[in-house]
NUVEX-770142 format. One record per residue: residue number from 0; x negated, y, z of N, C-alpha, C, CB in turn. Coordinates in steps of 0.05 Angstrom, whole numbers. Glycine has a CB too. Layout:
BEGIN
{pt NUM, {X, Y, Z}, {X, Y, Z}, {X, Y, Z}, {X, Y, Z}}
...
//
This chain:
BEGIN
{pt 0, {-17, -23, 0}, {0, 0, 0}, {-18, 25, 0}, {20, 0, 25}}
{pt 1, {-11, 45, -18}, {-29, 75, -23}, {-24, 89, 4}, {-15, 99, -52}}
{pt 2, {-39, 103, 8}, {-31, 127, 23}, {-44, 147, 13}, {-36, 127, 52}}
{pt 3, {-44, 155, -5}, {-56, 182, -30}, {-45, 201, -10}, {-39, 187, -69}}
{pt 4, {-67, 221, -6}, {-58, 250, 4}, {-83, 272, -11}, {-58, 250, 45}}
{pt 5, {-64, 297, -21}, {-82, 315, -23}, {-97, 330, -7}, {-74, 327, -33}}
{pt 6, {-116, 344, -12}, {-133, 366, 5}, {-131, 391, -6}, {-163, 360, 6}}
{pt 7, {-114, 408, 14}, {-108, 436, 11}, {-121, 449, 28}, {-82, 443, 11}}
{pt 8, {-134, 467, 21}, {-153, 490, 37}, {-129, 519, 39}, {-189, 499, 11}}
{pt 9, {-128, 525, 58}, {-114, 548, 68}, {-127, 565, 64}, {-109, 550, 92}}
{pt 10, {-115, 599, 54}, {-133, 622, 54}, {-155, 624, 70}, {-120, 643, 59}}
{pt 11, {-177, 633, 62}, {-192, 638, 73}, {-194, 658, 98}, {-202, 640, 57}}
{pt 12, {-195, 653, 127}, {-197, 679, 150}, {-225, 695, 157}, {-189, 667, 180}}
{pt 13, {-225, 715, 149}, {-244, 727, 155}, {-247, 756, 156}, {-258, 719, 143}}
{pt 14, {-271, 767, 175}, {-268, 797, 189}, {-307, 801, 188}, {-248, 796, 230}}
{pt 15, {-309, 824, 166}, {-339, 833, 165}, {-355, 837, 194}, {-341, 861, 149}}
{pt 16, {-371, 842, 199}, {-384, 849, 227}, {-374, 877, 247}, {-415, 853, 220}}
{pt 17, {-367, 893, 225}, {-351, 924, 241}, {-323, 916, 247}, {-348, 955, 218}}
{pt 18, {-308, 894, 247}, {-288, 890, 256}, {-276, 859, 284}, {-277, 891, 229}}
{pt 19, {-310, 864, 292}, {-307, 838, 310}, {-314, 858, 336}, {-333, 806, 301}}
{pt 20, {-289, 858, 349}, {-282, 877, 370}, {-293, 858, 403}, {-242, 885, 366}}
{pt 21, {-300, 878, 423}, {-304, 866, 441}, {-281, 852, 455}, {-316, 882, 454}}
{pt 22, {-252, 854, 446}, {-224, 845, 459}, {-224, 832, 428}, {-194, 872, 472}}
{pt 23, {-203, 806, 443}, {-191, 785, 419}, {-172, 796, 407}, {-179, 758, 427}}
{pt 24, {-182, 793, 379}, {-151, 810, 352}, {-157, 774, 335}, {-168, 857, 316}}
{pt 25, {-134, 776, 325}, {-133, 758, 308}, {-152, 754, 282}, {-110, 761, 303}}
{pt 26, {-156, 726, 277}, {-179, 721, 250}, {-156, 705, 231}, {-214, 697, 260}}
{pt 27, {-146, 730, 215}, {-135, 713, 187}, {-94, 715, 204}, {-158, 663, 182}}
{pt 28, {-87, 694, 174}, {-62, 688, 185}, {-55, 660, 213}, {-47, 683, 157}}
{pt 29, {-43, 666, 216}, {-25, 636, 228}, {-30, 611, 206}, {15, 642, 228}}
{pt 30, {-33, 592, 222}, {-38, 575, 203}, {-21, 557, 199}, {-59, 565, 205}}
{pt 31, {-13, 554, 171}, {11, 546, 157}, {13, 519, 156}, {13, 557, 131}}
{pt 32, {3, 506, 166}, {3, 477, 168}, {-16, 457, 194}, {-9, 470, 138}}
{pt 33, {-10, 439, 191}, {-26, 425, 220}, {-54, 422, 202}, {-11, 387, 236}}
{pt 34, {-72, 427, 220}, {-102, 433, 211}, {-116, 407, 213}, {-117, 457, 229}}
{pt 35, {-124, 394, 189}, {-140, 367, 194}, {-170, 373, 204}, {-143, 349, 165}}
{pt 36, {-177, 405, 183}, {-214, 396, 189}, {-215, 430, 193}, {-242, 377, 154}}
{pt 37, {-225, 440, 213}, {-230, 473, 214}, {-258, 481, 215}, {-217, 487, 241}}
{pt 38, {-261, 497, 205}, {-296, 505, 203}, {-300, 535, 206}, {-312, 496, 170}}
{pt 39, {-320, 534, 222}, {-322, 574, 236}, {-355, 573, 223}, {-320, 583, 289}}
{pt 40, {-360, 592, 213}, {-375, 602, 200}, {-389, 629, 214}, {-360, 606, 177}}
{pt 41, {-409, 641, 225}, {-416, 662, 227}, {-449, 672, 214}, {-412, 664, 255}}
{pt 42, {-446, 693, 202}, {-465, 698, 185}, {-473, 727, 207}, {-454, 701, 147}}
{pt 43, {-465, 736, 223}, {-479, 759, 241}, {-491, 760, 254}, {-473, 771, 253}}
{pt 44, {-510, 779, 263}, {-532, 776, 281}, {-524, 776, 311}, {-552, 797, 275}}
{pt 45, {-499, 766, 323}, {-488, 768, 347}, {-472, 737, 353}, {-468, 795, 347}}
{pt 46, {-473, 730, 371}, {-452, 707, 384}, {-426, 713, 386}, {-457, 701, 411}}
{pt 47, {-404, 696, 378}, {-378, 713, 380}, {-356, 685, 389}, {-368, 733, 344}}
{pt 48, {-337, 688, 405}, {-327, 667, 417}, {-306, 665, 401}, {-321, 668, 444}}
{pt 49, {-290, 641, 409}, {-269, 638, 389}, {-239, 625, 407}, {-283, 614, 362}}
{pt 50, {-225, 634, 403}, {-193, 630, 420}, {-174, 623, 402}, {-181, 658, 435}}
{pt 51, {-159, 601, 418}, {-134, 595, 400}, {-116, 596, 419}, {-133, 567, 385}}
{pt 52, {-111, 622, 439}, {-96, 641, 452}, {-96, 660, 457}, {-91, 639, 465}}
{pt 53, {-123, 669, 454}, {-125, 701, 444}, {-124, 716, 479}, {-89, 713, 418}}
{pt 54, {-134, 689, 493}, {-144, 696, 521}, {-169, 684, 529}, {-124, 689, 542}}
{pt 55, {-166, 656, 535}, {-191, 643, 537}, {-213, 629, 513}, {-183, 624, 554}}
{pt 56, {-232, 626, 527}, {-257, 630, 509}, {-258, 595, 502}, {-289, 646, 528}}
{pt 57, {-251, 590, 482}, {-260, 565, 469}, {-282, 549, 456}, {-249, 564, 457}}
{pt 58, {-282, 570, 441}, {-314, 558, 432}, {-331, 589, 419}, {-310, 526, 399}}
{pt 59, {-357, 582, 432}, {-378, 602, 427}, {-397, 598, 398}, {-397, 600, 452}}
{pt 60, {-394, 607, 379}, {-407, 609, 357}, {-439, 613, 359}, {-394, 631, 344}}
{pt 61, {-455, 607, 360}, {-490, 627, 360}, {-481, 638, 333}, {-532, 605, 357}}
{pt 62, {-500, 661, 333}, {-512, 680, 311}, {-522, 662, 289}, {-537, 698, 323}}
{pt 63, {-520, 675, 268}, {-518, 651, 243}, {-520, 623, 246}, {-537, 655, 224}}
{pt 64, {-491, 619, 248}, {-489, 591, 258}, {-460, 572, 248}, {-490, 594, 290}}
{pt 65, {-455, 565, 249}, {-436, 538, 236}, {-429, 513, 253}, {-451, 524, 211}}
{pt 66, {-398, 516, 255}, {-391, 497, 265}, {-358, 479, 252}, {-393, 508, 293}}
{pt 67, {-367, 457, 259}, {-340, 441, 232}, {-327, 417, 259}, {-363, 415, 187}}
{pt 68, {-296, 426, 256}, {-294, 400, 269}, {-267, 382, 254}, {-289, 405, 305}}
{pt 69, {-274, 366, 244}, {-259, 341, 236}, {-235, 327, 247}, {-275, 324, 237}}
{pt 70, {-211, 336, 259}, {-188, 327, 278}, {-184, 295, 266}, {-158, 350, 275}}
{pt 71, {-172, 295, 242}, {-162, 273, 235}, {-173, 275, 205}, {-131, 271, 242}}
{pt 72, {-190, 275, 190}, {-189, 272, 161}, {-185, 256, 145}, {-203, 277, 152}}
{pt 73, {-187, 228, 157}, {-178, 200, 141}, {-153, 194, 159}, {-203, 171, 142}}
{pt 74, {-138, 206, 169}, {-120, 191, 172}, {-90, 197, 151}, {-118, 195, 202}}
{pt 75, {-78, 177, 148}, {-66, 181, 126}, {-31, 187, 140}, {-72, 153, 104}}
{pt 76, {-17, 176, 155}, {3, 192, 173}, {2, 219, 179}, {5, 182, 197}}
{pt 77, {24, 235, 195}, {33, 258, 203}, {27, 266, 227}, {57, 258, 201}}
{pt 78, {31, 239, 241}, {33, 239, 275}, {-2, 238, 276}, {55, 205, 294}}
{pt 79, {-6, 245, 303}, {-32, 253, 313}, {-45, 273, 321}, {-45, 249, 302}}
{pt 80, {-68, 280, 317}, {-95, 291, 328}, {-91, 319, 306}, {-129, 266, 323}}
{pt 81, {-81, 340, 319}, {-86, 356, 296}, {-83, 395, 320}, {-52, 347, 264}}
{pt 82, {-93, 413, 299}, {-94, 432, 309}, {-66, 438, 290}, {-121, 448, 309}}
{pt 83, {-48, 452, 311}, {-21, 449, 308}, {-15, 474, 293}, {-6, 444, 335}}
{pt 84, {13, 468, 272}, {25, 489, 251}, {27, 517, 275}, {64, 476, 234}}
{pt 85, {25, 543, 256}, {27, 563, 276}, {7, 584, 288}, {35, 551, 294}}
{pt 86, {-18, 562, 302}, {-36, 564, 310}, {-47, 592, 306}, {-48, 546, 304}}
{pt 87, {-44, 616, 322}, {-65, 639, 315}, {-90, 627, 322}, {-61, 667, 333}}
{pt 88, {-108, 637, 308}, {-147, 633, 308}, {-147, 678, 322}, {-171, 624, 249}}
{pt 89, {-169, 672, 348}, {-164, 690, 356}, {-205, 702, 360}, {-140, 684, 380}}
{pt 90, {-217, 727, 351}, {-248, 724, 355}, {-248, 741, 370}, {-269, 726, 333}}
{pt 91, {-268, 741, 388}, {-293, 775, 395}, {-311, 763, 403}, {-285, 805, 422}}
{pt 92, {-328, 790, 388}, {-354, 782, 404}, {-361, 770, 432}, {-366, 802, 406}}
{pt 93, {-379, 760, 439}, {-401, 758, 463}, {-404, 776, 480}, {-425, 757, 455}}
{pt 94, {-424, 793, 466}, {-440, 822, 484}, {-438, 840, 459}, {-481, 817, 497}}
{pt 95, {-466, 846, 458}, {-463, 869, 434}, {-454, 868, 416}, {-480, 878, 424}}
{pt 96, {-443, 893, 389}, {-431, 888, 370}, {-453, 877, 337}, {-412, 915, 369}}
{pt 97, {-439, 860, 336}, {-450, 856, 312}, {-462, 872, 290}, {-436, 847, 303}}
{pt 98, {-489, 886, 278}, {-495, 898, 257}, {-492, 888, 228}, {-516, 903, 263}}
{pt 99, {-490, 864, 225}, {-479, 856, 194}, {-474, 826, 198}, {-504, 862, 165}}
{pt 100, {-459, 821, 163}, {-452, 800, 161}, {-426, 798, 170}, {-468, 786, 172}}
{pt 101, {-406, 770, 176}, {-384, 765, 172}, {-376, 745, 191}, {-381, 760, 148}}
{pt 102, {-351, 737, 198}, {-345, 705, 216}, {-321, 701, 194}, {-332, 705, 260}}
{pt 103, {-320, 673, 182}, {-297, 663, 171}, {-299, 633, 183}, {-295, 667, 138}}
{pt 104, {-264, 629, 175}, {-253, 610, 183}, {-242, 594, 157}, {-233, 619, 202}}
{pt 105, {-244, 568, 154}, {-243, 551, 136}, {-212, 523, 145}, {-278, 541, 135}}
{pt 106, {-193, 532, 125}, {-179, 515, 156}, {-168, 485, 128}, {-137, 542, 182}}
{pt 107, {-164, 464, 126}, {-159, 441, 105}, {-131, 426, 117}, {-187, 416, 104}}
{pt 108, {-121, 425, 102}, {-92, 404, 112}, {-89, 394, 92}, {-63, 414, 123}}
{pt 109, {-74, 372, 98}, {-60, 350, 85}, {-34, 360, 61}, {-47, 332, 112}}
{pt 110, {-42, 353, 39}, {-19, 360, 20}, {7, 338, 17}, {-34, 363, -11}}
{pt 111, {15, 338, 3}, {29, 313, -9}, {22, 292, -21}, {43, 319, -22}}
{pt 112, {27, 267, -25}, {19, 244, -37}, {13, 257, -61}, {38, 221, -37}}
{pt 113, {1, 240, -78}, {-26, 238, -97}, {-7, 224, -123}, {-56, 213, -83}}
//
């Protein structure tokens, strides 16, 4: 039995270095689907945390640095392990403000059968 599923990449989220505020503002839209594989990207010369409540500090980025996490990518069902439809992605910096460069967010979900 198939379980064909596509791979759809969501708009791209992202905010240049003059707009990564010391208070959490939102990175990008809501995300329009349950998130299989998310990937934070920072190309600035600063550390910048990352919230998916836009209060507490989830995960800390280093300065040009990359991070990918994989929830469920082979799995071929609905039910499970997923960063959930809705979801604001929320950033600010560390400490000081960033002088250049960018943080984006890379977010993949599950399409329809194949």
């Amino acid at each position: 039995m198939a379980y064909g599923r596509r791979v759809v990449f969501e708009s791209i989220r992202e905010e240049a270095f003059g707009g990564i505020a010391a208070n959490y503002t939102a990175l990008g839209a809501i995300l329009g689907d349950n998130a299989r594989i998310v990937g934070f990207s920072n190309s600035t010369d600063a550390e910048i945390y990352i919230s998916f409540d836009g209060i507490n500090n989830h995960i800390r980025l280093a300065a040009n640095s990359f991070q990918l996490y994989d929830f469920t990518a082979n799995k071929t069902r609905d039910d499970g392990f997923f960063l959930p439809n809705r979801t604001q992605i929320y950033q600010q910096r560390v400490a000081g403000a960033p002088t250049s460069g960018s943080l984006w967010a890379t977010v993949v979900v599950a399409g329809g059968g194949v």
